[in-house]
C-alpha positions in Angstrom: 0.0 0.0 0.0 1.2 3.9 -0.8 1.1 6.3 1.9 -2.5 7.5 0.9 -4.1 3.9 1.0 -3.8 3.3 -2.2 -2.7 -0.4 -3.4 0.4 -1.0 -4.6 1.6 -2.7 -7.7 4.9 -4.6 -7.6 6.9 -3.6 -11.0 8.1 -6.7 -13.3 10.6 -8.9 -11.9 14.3 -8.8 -12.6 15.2 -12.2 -14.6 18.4 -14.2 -12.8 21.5 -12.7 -14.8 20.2 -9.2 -15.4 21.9 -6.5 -14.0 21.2 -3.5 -12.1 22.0 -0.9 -9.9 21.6 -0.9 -5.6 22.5 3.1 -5.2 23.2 4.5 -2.1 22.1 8.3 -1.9 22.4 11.4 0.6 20.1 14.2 0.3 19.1 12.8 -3.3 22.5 12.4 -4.5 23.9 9.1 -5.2 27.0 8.4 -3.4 27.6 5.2 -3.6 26.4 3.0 -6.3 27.0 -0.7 -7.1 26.4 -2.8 -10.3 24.7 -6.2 -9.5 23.9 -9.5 -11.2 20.2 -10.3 -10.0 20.7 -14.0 -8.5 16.5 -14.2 -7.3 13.6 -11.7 -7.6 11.0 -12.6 -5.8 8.3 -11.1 -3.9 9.4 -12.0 -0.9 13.2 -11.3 -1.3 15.5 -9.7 -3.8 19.2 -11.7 -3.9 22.1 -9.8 -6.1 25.9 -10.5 -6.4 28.5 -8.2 -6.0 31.4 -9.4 -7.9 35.1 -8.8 -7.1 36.9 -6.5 -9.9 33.3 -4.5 -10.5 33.8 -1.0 -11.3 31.1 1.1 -8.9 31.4 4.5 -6.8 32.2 5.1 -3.8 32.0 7.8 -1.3 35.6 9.9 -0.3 36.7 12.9 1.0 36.7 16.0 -1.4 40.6 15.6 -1.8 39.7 12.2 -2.7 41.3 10.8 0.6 40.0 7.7 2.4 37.3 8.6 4.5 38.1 6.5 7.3 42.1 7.9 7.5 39.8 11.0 9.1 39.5 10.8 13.2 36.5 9.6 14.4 35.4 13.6 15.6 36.5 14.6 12.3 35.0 12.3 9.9 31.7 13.2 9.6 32.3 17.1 9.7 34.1 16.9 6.1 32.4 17.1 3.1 32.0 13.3 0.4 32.0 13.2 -3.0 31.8 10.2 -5.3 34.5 8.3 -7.0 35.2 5.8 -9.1 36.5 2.8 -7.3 36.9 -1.5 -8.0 35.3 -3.4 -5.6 37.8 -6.4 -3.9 37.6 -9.3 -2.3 35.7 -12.9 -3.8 32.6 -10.7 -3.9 29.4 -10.0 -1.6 25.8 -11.5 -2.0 23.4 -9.1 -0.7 19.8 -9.6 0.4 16.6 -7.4 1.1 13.6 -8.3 2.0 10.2 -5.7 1.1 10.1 -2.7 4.0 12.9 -4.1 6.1 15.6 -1.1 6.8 18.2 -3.2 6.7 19.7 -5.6 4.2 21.8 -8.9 4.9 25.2 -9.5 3.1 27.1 -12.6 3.3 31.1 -12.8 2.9 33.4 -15.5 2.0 37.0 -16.5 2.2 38.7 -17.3 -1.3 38.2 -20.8 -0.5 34.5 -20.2 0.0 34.3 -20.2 3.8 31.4 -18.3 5.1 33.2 -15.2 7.5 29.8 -14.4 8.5 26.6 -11.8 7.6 26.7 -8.4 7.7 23.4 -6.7 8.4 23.9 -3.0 7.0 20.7 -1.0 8.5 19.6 1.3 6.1 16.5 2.9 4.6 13.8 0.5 2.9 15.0 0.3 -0.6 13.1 2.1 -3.9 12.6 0.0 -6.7 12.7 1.8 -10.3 13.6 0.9 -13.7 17.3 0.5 -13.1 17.5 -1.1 -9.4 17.3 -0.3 -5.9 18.0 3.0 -4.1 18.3 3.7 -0.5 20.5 5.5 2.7 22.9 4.0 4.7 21.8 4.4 8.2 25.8 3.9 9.5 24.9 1.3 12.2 25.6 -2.3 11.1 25.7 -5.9 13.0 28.4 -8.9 12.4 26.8 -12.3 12.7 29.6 -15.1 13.0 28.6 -18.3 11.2 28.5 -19.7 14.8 25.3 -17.4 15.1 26.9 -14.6 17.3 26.1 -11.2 16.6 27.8 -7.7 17.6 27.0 -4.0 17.1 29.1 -2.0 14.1 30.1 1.1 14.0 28.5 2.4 17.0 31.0 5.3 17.2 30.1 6.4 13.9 27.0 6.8 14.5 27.7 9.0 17.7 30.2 11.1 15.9 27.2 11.2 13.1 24.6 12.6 15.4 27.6 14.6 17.0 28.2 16.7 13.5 24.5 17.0 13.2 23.9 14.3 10.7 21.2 12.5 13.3 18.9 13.8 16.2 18.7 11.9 19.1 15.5 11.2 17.8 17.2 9.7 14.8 19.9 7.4 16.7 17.3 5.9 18.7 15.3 5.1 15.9 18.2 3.5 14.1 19.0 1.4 17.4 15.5 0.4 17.5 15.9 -0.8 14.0 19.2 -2.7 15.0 17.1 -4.7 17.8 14.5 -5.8 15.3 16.9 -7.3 13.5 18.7 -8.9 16.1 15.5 -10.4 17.2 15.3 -12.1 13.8 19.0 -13.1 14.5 17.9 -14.7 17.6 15.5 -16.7 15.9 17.2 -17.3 13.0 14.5 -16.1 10.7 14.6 -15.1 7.1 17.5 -14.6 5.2 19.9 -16.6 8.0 17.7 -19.6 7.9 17.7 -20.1 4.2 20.2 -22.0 1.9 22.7 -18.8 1.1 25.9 -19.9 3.0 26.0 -22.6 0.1 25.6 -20.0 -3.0 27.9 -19.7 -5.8 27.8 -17.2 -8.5 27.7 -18.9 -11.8 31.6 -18.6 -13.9 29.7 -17.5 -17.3 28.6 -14.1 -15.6 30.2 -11.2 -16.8 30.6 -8.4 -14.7 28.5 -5.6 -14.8 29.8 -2.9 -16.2 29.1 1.1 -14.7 26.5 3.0 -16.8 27.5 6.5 -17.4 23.9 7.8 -16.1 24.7 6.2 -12.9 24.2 9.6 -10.4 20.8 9.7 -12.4 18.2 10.0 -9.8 14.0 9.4 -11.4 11.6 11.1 -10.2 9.6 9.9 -6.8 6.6 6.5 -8.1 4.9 4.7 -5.9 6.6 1.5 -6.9 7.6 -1.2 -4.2 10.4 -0.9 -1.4 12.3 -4.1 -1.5 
């Protein structure tokens, strides 16, 4: 349902293969934006794959330093601007579920042992055309393949409300978001109790390459958060 009552329609499914776009934007600019292979599209669940050596933006300072080479009380006083960056590493699977502000990535060694799930809490994703857009809410949780789970980042997101990025308001509501989630931790609900620990990207997909409209932005539709 829309915000005025009105119902819903989900738009046409992405076919395994296809590629797209999960953008991460700040006051409507897109910061950080990632080309994905669709693995499932479902209404339940969207699945993409990340692949090592992919080509996507990335947030840094406006000198084009690391972000994180900033102190802690400085790092979220200085301006970010997007560049163009590789991605490393085997490559991250990333789930989201409809209306859930937060999304679930797994990791793996090179030899394809699980390091565990990342739950990066962030706005309810935007469907359109192209992919998925959302914000990154800062706060994140590790989840060992043994099922323990810890906080991320939690002094990020108090130097975040520090430099007036967050309320108070804001933080709580972000932490209150991080509980739900651990609750579904706990209980090892949906995506941890499903078969993605044994996933493998298939060899004869190419990587997606990085449109030059990327930090294109559509207009606002009532189309499905996933």
């Amino acid at each position: 349902m829309t915000a005025d009552g009105a119902q819903r329609t989900r738009p046409e499914a992405w076919a395994p293969g296809d590629h797209i776009l999960w953008r991460y934007l700040r006051n409507g600019e897109v910061l950080d934006c990632r080309p994905v292979t669709v693995v499932r599209d479902d209404p339940d669940q969207l699945a993409v794959w990340l692949a090592g050596g992919t080509r996507r933006i990335k947030p840094v300072l406006p000198d084009g330093g690391d972000i994180r080479a900033l102190p802690i009380d400085r790092r979220f006083r200085a301006g970010r601007i997007p560049a163009v960056a590789e991605w490393f590493g085997t490559g991250v699977l990333m789930l989201a579920r409809p209306d859930e502000p937060w999304s679930v990535w797994l990791f793996w060694s090179p030899e394809w042992r699980l390091n565990g799930w990342y739950v990066n809490l962030e706005r309810p994703r935007v469907r359109w055309s192209g992919g998925v857009d959302t914000e990154d809410h800062t706060l994140d949780i590790w989840v060992t393949p043994e099922r323990r789970w810890h906080f991320k980042d939690e002094d990020e997101l108090a130097a975040s409300r520090d430099a007036g990025r967050y309320t108070d308001a804001d933080v709580a509501a972000i932490y209150a978001d991080g509980h739900r989630a651990i609750d579904v931790i706990k209980a090892w609900g949906p995506p941890f109790d499903g078969p993605w620990p044994d996933f493998r990207p298939d060899p004869a997909w190419p990587l997606p390459g990085l449109p030059a409209n990327w930090a294109e932005v559509p207009a606002a539709a009532p189309t499905e958060a996933v």
